[in-house]
C-alpha positions in Angstrom: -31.1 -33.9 11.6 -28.1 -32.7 9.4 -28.1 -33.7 5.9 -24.9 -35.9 5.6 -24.3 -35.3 1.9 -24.6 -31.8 2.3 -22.1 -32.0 5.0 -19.9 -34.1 3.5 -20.1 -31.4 0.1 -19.4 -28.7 2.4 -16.7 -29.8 3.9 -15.2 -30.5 0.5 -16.0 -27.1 -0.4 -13.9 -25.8 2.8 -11.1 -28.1 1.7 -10.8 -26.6 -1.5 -10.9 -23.4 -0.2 -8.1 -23.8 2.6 -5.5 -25.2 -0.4 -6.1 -21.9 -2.5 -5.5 -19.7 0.7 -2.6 -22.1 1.5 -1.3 -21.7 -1.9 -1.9 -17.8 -2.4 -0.5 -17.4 1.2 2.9 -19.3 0.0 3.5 -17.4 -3.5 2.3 -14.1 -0.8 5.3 -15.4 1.0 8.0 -15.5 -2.0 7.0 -12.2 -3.0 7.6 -10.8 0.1 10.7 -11.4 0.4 11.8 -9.9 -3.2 10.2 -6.8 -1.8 11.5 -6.6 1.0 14.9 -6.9 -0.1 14.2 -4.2 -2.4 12.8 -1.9 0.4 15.6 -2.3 2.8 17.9 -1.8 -0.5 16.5 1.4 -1.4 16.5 3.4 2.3 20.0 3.5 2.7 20.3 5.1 -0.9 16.9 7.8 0.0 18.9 8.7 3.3 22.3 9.5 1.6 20.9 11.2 -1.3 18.9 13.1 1.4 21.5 14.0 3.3 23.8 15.2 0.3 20.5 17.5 -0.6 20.1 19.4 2.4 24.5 19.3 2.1 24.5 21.6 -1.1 21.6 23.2 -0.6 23.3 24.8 3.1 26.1 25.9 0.7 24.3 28.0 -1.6 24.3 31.8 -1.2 20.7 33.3 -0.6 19.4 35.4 -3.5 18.7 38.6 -3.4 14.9 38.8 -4.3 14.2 36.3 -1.9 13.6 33.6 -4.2 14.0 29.9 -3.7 16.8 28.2 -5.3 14.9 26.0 -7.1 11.2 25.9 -8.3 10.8 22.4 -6.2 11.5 24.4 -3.3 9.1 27.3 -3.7 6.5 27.1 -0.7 2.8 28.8 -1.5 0.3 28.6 0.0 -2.2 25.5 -0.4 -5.1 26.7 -2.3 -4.8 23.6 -4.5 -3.4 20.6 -3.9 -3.0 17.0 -5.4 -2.9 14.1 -3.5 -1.3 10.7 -4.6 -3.4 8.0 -3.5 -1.4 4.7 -3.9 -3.3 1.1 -3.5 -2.5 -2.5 -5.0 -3.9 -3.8 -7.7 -5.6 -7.0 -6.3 -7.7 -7.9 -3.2 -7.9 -10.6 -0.6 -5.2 -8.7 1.6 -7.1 -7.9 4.8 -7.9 -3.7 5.1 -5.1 -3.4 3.2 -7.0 -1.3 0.3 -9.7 0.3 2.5 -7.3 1.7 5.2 -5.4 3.9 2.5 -9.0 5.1 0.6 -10.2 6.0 4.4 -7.5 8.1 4.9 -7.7 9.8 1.6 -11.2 11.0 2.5 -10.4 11.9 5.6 -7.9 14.1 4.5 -10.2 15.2 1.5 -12.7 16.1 3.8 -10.2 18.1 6.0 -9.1 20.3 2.9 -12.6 20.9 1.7 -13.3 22.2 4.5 -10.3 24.8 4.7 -11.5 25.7 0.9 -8.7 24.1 -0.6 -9.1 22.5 -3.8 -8.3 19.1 -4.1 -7.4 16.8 -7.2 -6.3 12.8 -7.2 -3.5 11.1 -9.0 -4.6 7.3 -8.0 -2.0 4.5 -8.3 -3.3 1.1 -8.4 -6.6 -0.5 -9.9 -8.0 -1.0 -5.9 -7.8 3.3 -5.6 -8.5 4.1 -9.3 -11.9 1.7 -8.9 -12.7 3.5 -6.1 -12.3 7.0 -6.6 -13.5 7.2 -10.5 -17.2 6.4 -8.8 -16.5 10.1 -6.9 -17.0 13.3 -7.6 -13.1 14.1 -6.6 -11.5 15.1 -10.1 -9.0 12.4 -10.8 -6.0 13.9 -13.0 -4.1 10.9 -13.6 -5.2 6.9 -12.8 -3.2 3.9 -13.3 -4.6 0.9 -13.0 -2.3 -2.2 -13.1 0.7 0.0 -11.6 2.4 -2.9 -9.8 2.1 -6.1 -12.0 5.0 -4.4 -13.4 6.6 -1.6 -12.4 10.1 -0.4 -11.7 12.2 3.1 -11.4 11.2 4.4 -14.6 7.6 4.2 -14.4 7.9 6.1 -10.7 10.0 8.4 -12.4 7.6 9.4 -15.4 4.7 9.9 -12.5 7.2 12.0 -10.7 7.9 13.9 -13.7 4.3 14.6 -14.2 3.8 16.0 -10.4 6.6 18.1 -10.6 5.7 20.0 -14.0 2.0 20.5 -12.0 3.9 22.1 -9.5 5.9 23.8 -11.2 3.9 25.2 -13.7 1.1 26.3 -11.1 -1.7 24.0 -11.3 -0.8 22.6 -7.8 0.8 24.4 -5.1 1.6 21.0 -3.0 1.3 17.6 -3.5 0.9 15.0 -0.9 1.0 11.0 -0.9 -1.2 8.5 1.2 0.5 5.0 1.1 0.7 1.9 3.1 4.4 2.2 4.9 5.8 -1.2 5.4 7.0 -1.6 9.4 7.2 -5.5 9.1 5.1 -8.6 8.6 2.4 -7.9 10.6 2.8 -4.2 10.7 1.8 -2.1 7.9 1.3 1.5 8.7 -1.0 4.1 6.7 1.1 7.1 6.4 0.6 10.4 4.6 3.4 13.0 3.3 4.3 15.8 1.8 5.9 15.3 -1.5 6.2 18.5 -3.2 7.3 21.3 -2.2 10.6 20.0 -0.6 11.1 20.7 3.0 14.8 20.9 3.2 15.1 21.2 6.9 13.2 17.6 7.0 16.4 15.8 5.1 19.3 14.9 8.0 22.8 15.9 7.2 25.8 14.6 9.1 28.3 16.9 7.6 27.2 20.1 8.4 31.0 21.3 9.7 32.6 20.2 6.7 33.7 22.3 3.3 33.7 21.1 -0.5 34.9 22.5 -3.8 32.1 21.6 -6.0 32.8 21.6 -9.7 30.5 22.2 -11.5 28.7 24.9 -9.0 26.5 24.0 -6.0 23.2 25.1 -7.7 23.7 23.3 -11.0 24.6 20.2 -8.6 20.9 21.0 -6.8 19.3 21.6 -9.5 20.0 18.0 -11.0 19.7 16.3 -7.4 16.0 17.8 -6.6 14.4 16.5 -9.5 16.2 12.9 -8.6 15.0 13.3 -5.1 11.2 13.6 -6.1 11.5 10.5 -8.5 13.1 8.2 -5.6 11.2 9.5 -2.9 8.4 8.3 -5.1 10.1 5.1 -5.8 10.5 4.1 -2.6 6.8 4.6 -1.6 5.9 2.4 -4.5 8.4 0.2 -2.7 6.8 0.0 0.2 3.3 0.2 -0.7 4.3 -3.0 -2.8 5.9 -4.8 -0.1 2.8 -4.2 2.8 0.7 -5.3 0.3 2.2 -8.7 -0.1 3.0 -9.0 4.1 -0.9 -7.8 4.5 -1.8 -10.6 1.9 -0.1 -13.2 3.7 -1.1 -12.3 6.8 -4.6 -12.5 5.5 -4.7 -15.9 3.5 -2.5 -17.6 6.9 -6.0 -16.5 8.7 -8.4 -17.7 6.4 -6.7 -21.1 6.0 -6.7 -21.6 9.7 -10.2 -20.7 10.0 -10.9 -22.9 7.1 -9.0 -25.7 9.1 -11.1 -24.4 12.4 -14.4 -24.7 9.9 -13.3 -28.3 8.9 -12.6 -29.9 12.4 -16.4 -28.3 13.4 -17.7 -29.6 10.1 -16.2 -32.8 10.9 -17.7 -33.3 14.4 -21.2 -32.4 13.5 -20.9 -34.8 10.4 -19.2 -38.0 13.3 -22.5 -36.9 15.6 -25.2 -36.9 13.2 -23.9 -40.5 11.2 -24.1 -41.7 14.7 -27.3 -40.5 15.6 -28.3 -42.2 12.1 -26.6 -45.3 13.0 -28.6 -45.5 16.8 -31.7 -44.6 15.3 -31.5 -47.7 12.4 -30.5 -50.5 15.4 -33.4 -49.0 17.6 -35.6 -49.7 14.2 -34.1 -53.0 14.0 -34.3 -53.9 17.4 -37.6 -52.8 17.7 -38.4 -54.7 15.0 -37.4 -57.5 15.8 -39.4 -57.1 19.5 -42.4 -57.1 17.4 -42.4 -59.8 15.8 -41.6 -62.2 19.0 
């Protein structure tokens, strides 16, 4: 028979445990919604400062030796490439974590295999944790990216990408992340960061003319750098806002199992005080038989 004081402590125990997942899962909750606001802020911006790219970049004139307009734009062949791995910073959100580092070995085991060369930039204690017990040559890990983190920080790892790429050490640079769909949807996705694909960015003004003061390549050349640090942004964005959807979703689970755990608890606790409670009156009763 079931010990009832251990019950009883158990069930205590699941209690407790169901108002910190109901607690984490409401302050999940506010979170969310800053992010989100912040995502669905920043795509409209991404979009337009796309389109304007690949605007001024139609307008320039080709150059003679062949050579791309810009060194963000020169396309090499991959014989070493760095890949962004960005994760949160804390646990307790589902597969949140362990999606984006299965991903990342998928696709380091895909380049290895091609005999490409592969370093990590890792973003995020949950990626830098993981990776800095591999053999994978981590160039850059920041823990603790999002417990504070806004345009400028994306901007100085941006920065620091694009002087790799430019000055040879990479010839591409590519970003795994958590996209953020909705609530309940958080997709892995991976992309191409550096060099920049102009015929990717859309462009509704392809028919029309500008006078551009000062010239279109001095306008390019200050908008590509821009597009690398926002592009960046935004995925921190994102990755930032699925982690907080994935740990709500996660903690509104465990505290209705918890609740599922308590009502079982609850019932074998009711049966076995009741069995205690028949066998003590069949004592008593038989007791009292005896001594007639």
């Amino acid at each position: 028979m079931p010990n009832l004081i251990d019950i009883r402590r158990r069930i205590r125990s699941v209690k407790s445990t169901q108002q910190i997942t109901k607690a984490m899962k409401m302050v999940a909750a506010s979170k969310l919604r800053r992010s989100q606001e912040r995502v669905l802020a920043a795509r409209p911006y991404a979009r337009t400062l796309g389109a304007t790219l690949a605007s001024v970049a139609g307008r320039l004139p080709a150059r003679d030796d062949g050579a791309p307009a810009h060194p963000l734009l020169a396309q090499r062949e991959e014989k070493k490439v760095v890949l962004v791995v960005v994760t949160g910073d804390k646990g307790l959100c589902g597969a949140f974590n362990t999606n984006v580092n299965r991903v990342a070995a998928g696709f380091l085991r895909e380049k290895r295999a091609a005999g490409v060369e592969v370093s990590l930039v890792t973003l995020g204690r949950k990626a830098c944790d993981f990776w800095k017990r591999r053999s994978i040559p981590v160039l850059d890990a920041r823990p603790g990216l999002f417990q504070r983190f806004g345009y400028d920080t994306a901007a100085e790892v941006a920065r620091s990408l694009a002087a790799r790429f430019t000055g040879g050490e990479a010839d591409a640079v590519h970003v795994v992340y958590n996209e953020f769909r909705s609530v309940i949807s958080q997709v892995v996705g991976q992309r191409r960061l550096l060099p920049i694909e102009l015929d990717e960015l859309e462009t509704n003004e392809a028919g029309t003319d500008y006078l551009y003061e000062p010239g279109p390549d001095v306008i390019l050349g200050r908008l590509l750098p821009r597009h690398v640090e926002f592009q960046l942004f935004r995925i921190l964005l994102e990755s930032n806002a699925a982690e907080n959807a994935a740990r709500m979703t996660a903690m509104e689970s465990a505290t209705k199992n918890a609740g599922e755990m308590i009502d079982s608890l609850t019932l074998t606790y009711n049966r076995a005080r009741q069995a205690k409670i028949t066998k003590e009156l069949i004592e008593i009763v038989s007791g009292a038989e005896a001594l007639k």
